[in-house]
N, C-alpha and C positions, 0 to 999 in steps of 0.2 A: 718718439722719445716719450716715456714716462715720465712723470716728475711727480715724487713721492711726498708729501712733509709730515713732521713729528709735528705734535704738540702737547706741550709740555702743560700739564692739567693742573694746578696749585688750587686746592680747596682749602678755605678755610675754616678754622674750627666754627665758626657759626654756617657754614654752609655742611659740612658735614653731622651736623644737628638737625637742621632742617630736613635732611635726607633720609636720616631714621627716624624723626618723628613722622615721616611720610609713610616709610615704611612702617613701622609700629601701625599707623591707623588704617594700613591696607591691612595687614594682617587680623586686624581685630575687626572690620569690614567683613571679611573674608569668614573668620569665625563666630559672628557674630549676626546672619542675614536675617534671620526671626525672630529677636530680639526686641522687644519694646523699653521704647526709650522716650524718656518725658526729656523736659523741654530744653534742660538744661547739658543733657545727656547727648542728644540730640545736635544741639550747636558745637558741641565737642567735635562728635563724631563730622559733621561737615565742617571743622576746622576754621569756624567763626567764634567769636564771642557770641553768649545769651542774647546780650543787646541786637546786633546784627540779626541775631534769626527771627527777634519777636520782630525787627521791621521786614523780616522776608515773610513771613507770613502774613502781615498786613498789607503786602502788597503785591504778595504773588497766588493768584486763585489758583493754581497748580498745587504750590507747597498746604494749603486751606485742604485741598480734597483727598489729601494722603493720608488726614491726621484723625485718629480714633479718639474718639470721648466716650467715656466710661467716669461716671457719676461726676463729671464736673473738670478729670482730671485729661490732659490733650497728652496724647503720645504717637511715635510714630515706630514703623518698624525701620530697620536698618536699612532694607531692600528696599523699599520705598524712597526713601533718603538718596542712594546712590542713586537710584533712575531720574530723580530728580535733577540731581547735581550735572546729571551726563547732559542733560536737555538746556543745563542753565548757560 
């Protein structure tokens, strides 16, 4: 004997938010792999506050060895960013 169940899925309007802000920054992940992005740009795109990323960089030598400096100024590309994120 089989035995099948429904389940009845009820999202709420804050979880159907969180869903396309998911999607939106895959999408723009997605369009966006060559992309350089300073620091603030950066913490967007991996879905943290600034805050959060300046303590991810000081204390993850991975996130340190990704990041391009050009006359002072730290950026990262988008692709970078992901491979990171997949590893964290």
């Amino acid at each position: 004997m089989i035995v099948t169940a429904t389940y009845e899925h009820k999202l709420s309007d804050a979880d159907i938010e969180r869903i396309a802000e998911r999607v939106v920054r895959k999408l723009e992940r997605n369009s966006n792999k060559q992309k350089l992005l300073n620091i603030t740009e950066a913490a967007k795109h991996c879905g943290v506050s600034p805050t959060t990323f300046y303590r991810w960089r000081k204390r993850n030598k991975n996130l340190q060895a990704i990041e391009l400096t050009a006359g002072g100024v730290v950026q990262f590309r988008a692709e970078d960013l992901d491979k990171f994120l997949e590893r964290k």
